[in-house]
C-alpha positions in Angstrom: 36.1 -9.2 2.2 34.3 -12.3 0.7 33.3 -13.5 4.7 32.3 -10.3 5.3 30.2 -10.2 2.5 28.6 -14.2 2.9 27.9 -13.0 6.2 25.8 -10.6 5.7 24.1 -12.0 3.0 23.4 -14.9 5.2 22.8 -12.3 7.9 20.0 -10.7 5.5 18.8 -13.5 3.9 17.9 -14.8 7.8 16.2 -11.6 8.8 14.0 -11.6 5.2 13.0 -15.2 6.6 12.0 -14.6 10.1 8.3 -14.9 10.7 8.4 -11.5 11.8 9.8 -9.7 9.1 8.1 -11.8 6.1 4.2 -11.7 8.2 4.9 -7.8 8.2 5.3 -6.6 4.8 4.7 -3.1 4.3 1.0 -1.5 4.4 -0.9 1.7 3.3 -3.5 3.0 6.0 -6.6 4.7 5.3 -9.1 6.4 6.4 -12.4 5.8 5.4 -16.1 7.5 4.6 -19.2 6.0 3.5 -22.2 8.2 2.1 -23.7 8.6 5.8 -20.6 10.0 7.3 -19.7 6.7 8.8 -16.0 6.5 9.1 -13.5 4.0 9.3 -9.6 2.8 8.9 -8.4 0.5 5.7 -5.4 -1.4 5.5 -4.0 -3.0 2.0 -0.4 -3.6 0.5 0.0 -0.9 -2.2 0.5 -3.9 -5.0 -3.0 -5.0 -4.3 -4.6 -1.1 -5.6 -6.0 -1.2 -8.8 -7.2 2.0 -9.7 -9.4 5.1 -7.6 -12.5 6.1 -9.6 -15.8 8.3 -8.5 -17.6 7.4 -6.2 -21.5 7.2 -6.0 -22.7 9.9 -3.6 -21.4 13.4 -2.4 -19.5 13.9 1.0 -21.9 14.4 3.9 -19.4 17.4 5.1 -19.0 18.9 2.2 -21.9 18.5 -0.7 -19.8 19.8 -3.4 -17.7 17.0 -3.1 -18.1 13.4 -4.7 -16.9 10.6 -2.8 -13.9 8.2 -4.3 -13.9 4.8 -4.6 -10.6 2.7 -4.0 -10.5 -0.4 -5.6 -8.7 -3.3 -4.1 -7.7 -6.6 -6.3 -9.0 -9.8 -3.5 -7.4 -12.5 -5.1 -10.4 -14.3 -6.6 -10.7 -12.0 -9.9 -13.0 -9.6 -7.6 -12.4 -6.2 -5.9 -12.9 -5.0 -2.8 -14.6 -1.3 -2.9 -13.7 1.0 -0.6 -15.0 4.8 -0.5 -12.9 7.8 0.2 -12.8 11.4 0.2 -11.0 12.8 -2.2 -8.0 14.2 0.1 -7.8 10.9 1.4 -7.4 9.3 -1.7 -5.0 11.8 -2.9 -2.8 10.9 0.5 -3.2 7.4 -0.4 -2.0 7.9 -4.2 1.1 9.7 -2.5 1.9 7.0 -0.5 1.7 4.2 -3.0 4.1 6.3 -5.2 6.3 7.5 -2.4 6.3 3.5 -1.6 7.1 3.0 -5.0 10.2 5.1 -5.5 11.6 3.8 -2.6 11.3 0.6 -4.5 13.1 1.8 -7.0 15.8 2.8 -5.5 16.6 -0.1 -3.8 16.4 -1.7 -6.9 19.0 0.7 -8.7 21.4 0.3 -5.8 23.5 -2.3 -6.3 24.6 -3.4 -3.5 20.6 -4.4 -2.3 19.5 -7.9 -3.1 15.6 -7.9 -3.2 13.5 -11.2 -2.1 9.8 -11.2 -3.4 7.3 -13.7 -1.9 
């Protein structure tokens, strides 16, 4: 029982280490809208979100709508801006708390070891 347990700790803990798997951590993707209707796709880890706020300017599509903003922490003390519509950034705040629960629970299992970078 104790082999089979070093084993695949050792077996995990190799994995976790692999360029691979550590180069590749998980990612929300977005779609995104400036105030022309020029669109785009975003990628950020959901740790770096700080917060989704209005935007400046209405949605080209649809005038009733105000554009959102998603700001993203840069690692300098600055943010990176990026604008949404609001269904996108609803998506987005579903999949950061989706991500999150999952989180969770591999946290309240305890059987999972957890390795943060």
């Amino acid at each position: 029982m104790k082999a089979t347990l070093a084993f695949s700790t050792l077996l995990l803990l190799s994995l976790l280490s692999s360029p691979g798997f550590a180069d590749d951590p998980y990612k929300v993707v977005f779609e995104t809208i400036d105030c022309n209707g020029n669109t785009g796709f975003a990628t950020v880890g959901p740790d770096e979100i700080y917060k989704v706020g209005d935007g400046d300017c209405s949605h080209p599509q649809h005038p009733g709508q105000k554009l959102k903003q998603l700001l993203i922490h840069d690692g300098s003390g600055s943010y990176k801006v990026y604008t949404l519509s609001q269904e996108e950034a609803k998506n987005v705040m579903l999949e950061v708390k989706e991500y999150m629960r999952a989180r969770k629970g591999v946290l309240e299992r305890s059987d999972s070891i957890i390795i943060s970078h």
